[in-house]
Every structure is written in structure tokens, then in C-alpha cells.
C-alpha positions in Angstrom: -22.2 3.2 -10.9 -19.8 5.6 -12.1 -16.5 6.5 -10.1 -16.2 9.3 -8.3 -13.6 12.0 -9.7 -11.1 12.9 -7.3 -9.6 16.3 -5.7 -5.8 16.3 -5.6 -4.1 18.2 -2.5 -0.2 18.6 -1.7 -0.1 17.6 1.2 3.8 17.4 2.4 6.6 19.3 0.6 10.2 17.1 1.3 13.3 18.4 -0.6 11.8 19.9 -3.2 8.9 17.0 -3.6 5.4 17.8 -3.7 3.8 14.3 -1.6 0.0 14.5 -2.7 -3.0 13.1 -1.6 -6.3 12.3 -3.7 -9.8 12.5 -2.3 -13.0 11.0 -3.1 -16.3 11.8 -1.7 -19.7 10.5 -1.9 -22.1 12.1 -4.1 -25.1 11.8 -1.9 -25.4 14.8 1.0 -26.8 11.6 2.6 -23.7 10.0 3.8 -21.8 13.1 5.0 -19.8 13.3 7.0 -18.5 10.3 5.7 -15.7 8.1 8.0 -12.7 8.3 6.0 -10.8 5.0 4.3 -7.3 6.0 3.8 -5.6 3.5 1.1 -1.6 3.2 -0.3 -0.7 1.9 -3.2 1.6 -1.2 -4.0 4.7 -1.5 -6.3 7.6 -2.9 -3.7 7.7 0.8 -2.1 10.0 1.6 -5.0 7.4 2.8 -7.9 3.8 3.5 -8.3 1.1 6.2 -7.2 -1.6 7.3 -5.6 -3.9 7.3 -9.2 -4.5 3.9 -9.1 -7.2 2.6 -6.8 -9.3 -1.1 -7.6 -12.5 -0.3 -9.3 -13.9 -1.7 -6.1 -12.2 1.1 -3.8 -13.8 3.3 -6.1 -17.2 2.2 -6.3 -17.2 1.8 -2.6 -17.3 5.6 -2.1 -20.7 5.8 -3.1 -21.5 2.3 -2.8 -20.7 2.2 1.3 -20.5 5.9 1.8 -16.6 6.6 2.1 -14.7 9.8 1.6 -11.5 7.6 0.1 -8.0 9.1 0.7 -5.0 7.8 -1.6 -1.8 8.9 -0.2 1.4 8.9 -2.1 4.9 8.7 0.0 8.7 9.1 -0.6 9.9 5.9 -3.2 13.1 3.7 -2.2 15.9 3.4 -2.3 16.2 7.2 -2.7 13.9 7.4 1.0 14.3 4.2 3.3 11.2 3.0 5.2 11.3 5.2 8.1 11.2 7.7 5.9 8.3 6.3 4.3 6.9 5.7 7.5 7.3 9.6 7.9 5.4 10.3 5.2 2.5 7.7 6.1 2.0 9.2 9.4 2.1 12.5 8.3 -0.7 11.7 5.8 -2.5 10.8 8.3 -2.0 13.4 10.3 -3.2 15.7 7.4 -5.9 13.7 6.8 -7.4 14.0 10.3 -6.3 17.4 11.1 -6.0 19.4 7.7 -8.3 17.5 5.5 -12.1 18.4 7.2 -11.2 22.0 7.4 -10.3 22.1 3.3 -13.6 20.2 2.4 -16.2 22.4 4.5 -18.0 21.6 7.7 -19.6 18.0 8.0 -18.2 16.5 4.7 -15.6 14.0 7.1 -15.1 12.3 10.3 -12.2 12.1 11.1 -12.7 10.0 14.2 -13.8 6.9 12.1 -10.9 6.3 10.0 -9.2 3.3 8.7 -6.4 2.3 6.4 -6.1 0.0 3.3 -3.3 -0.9 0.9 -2.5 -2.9 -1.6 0.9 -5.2 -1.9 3.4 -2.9 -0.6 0.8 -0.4 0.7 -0.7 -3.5 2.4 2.3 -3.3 4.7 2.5 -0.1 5.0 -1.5 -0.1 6.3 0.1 -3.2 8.3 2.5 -1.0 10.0 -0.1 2.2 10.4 -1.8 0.0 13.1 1.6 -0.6 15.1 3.5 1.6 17.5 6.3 1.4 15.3 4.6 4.3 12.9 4.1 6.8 15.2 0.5 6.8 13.8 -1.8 8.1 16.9 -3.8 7.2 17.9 -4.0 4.4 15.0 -7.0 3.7 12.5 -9.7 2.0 13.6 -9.6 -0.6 11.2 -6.8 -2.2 8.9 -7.3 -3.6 5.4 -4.6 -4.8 3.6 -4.6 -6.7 0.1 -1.9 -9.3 -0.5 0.2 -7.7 1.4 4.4 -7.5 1.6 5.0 -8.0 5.5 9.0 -8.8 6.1 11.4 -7.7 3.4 13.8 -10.4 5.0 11.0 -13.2 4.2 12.1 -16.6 1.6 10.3 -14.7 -1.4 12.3 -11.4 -1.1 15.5 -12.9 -1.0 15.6 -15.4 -3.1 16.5 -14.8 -6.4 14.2 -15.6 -9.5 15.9 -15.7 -13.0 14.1 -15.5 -14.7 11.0 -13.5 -12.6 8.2 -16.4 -12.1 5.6 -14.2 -13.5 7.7 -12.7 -16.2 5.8 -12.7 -19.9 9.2 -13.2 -22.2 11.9 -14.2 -19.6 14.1 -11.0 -19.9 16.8 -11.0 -17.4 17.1 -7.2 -16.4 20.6 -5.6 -16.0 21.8 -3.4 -13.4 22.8 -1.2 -16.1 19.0 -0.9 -16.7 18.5 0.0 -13.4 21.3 1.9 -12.6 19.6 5.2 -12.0 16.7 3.9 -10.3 18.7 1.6 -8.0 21.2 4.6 -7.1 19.7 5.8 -3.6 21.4 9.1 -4.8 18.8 9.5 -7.7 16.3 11.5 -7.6 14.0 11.8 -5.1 10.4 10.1 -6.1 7.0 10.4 -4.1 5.3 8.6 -7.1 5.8 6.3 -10.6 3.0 6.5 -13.4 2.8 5.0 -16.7 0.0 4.9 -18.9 0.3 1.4 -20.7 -0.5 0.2 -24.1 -2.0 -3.2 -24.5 0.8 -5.2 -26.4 3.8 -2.4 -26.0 6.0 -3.1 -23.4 7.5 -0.4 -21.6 11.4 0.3 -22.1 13.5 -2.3 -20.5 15.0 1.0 -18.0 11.6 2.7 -17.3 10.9 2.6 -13.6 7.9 0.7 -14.1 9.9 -2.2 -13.7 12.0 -1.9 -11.1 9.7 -4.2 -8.8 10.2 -7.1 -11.7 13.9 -6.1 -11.0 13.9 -6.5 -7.4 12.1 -9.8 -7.5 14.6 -11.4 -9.8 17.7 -10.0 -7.8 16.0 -10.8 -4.8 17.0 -7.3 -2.6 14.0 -5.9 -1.5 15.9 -5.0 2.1 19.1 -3.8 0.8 16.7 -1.3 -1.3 14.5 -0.3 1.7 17.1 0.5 4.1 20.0 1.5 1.4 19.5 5.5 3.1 19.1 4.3 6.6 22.8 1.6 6.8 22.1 1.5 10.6 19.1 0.3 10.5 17.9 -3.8 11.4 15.0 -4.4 8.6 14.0 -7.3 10.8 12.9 -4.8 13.2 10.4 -4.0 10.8 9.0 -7.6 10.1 5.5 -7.3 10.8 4.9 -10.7 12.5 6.8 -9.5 15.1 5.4 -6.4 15.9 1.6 -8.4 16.4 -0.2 -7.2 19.4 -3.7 -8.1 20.5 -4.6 -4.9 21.1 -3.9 -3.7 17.0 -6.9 -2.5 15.2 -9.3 -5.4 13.9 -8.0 -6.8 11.1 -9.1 -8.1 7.2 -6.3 -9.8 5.2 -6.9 -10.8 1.9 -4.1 -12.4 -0.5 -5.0 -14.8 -3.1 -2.9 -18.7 -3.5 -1.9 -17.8 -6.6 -0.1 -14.8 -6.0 3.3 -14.9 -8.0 4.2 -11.3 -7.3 4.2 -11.7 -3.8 5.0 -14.7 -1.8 1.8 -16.2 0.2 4.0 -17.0 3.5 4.2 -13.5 4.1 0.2 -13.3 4.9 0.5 -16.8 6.7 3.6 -15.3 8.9 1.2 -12.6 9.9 -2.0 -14.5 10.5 0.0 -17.1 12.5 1.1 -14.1 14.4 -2.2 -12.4 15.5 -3.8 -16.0 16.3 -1.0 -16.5 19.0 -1.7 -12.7 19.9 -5.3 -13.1 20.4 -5.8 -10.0 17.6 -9.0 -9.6 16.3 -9.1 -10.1 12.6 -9.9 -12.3 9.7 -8.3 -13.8 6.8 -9.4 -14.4 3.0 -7.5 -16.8 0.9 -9.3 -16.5 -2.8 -8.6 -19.9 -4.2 -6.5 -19.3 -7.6 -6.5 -16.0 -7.8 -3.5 -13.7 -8.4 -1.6 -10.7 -7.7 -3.9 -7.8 -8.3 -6.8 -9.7 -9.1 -9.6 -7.2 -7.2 -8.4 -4.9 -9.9 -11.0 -6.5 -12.3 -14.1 -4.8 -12.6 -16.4 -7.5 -11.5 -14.3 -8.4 -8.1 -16.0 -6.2 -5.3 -14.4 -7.7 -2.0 -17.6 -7.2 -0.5 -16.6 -9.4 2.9 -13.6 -7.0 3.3 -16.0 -4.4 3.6 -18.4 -6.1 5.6 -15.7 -6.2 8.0 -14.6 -2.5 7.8 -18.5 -1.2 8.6 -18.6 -3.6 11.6 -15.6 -2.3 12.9 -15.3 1.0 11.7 
């Protein structure tokens, strides 16, 4: 099955930064209007885009018959998370609201829409599903994939030198990182690189900035460095766990070195004293980003997502 190709809108314009979104549809008249799975990408809020969907996410467009909207948002430290949080809930917004009217009549519903994301967009989908967003009313169902979920949490502030996961051991600088560790930098709403097998990226490119923030161990100080006032344990997502949050599918595998497995355990610990609906996947040896393999289809997570959704 091939993948779908995607439309690219705009749709936020911040400080001179164009915030896009990118839209899949289903190819078969058949499943129109099709309910709507919104997803964010991972990469420690601090790099990445919108351009990289699983193969799975992809396929499931035709496959289950979604109209599949990746969002980009503001990158830190140049926007902290509230800002970021801005951003998710006005891609929401658009989505609902803006979206149906820019495809034609009867190509969405709006009214059956939920929200996936990988790593760090797993805790942004997290979050989408809490008051604390200001996403309303919030998705009917959440789907987040080994997901970050308290930037205060034993693997994000403990430093790793070198990274865990790291292929030669290089200890990265702050020299490397000066520009994209400067919250004064440019302003960022995504991160692309298109990779050659066997050539490493320069040792400054922003690409690894994440690898940077696990061995210094400061995701916080780099998600709230532009709002100072600002508690990041206010934003610790087993704490904010209410029973009445959308249903819930959490999937993060126990050999996950780029993201520390407690944080899903806080979380599921969490909604099983809340009385939440959801369920949780633990893939026996798998690793971070391992549904981005072609053969991986996460077809429970969707089971869960059509019975809800």
C-alpha cells in the first residue's frame, strides 16, 4: 500500500514564522468524511518536524480511513512550553474550524478527532487531553508513543556522559550548541535533515541538540528558559491525571534508551489511581522509535482509537 502524499497548509504566522500543518487523506470517496487523527512529532520539543510520520501513521490513512494531520509548533528554548502549548491548541483549533472548509464539503469530521505523538509529541498529545492546554473541548481519544511526560523526571536530569545510546561516545560542547541553546536564537517551528547512511551530521547541526540535552541532563531549564516564572512541575503530566481525560493508549517499549521508561509508568500509575480509561503496551525489547520500521503496524493502538473514536 503506497503512502498517501500530503497537502502542506500555513497554518499560524508567529514573529515572522510560518507554523505549518500537513494533511493526508484517504484515497477512497468511501471513507469521507474521514474523523481526523492529529499527530506531533518528537525530538525533546527542541528539533524535528512535521515531515516525518511512522510508516504505520501513514498507511493507516487508507488502511483505517483517516484524514492524518501533522502539526509543527514553536522549538525551545527559543518558545517555552506554554508557548508550545499555544501553538498545539491553535492547531487544533485550525484543524476543526479552518481545515473542513479548505478541503471541500464532507472530506472531514471534525467532531471525531483525536491526537497522537511521538516522544516529545507524545506529551504534548498527553497534555492536549488536559485542561491545562486550553484544547476545547479536548480530542476524543489520545495516543501517545513513548512518550516524555515530566521534564523534572530521574532520566531528564541526570546527566549521561557519555549519551547511553550514543554510536562513538562524543561528548558535545556548549560551544557546539551555543546558537541552538541561546533562547535568543532564532525562532524555529521545525528541524529537518535528510541523512546519509554512514555520514554523521556536523557535531553543531541542530539535529543533535536532543543527544545534547540528554547528556547535560536540562531538558527543564530548556523548556521554560523564555517563561523564568514558570514551575515546570506544574506541567508534570502525572499530576494533571483525571478520570474524566479522553481514553487513553500508551505505548513505550523496555528498551527505550532515548527516553526513560519511568516516565510512561509515572503516568499509567497515575490514571489507575484516577480510574481513567486507557491502556498500556509495553513491547518487550524494543527501542526508541522502533514503530518507525516498516513492518511494525501498532495495530492494537488502533484498535483502540476506532473503539473510542
Amino acid at each position: 500500500m503506497s503512502a498517501p502524499t500530503p497537502a502542506t497548509y500555513v497554518f499560524k504566522k508567529v514573529d515572522g514564522v510560518e507554523i505549518k500543518a500537513d494533511v493526508y487523506l484517504p484515497s477512497s470517496a468511501s471513507a469521507l468524511p474521514a474523523p481526523i487523527l492529529v499527530w506531533f512529532h518528537g525530538g525533546g520539543l527542541l528539533q524535528g518536524s512535521r515531515r516525518t510520520p511512522a510508516p504505520h501513521m501513514k498507511r493507516a490513512v487508507d488502511k483505517y480511513g483517516l484524514a492524518l494531520v501533522s502539526l509543527d509548533y514553536r522549538l525551545a528554548p527559543q518558545a517555552a512550553l506554554p508557548t508550545i502549548l499555544e501553538d498545539v491548541r491553535d492547531g487544533i483549533k485550525w484543524t476543526r474550524e479552518e481545515l473542513p472548509g479548505l478541503l471541500g464539503e464532507g472530506k472531514v469530521d471534525p467532531s471525531r478527532l483525536a491526537v497522537s505523538g511521538s516522544s516529545a509529541g507524545g506529551y504534548i498529545c498527553l497534555l492536549s487531553g488536559l485542561p491545562i492546554s486550553g484544547v476545547s473541548p479536548p480530542p476524543k481519544v489520545l495516543l501517545p508513543i513513548y512518550p516524555i511526560t515530566d521534564s523534572l523526571g530521574p532520566f531528564f536530569v541526570t546527566p549521561q556522559r557519555p549519551v547511553k545510546y550514543s554510536e562513538d561516545g562524543y561528548i558535545y560542547t556548549d560551544e557546539d550548541m551555543k546558537v541552538h541553546r541561546d533562547p535568543n536564537s532564532q525562532l524555529l517551528s521545525e528541524t529537518f535533515a535528510v541523512r546519509t547512511p554512514g555520514v554523521p551530521l556536523p557535531r553543531d547541526h541542530r539535529q543533535n541538540f536532543y543527544t545534547y540535552m540528554v547528556q547535560e541532563g536540562n531538558l527543564s531549564q530548556l523548556l521554560f528558559a523564555k517563561a523564568p516564572g514558570v514551575d515546570p512541575a506544574d506541567y508534570a503530566v502525572a499530576k494533571l491525571v483525571q478520570k474524566d481525560m479522553p481514553p487513553t493508549y500508551i505505548v513505550h517499549g523496555d528498551a527505550d534508551q532515548h527516553v526513560g521508561l519511568e516516565q510512561a509508568h509515572e503516568v499509567v500509575n497515575a490514571m489507575i489511581k484516577a480510574g481513567t480509561v486507557f491502556e498500556f503496551e509495553q513491547p518487550a525489547g524494543e527501542p526508541h522509535g522502533y514503530d518507525g520500521r516498516e513492518e511494525v503496524d501498532m495495530e492494537k493502538m488502533y484498535d483502540f482509537l476506532l473503539k473510542y473514536l
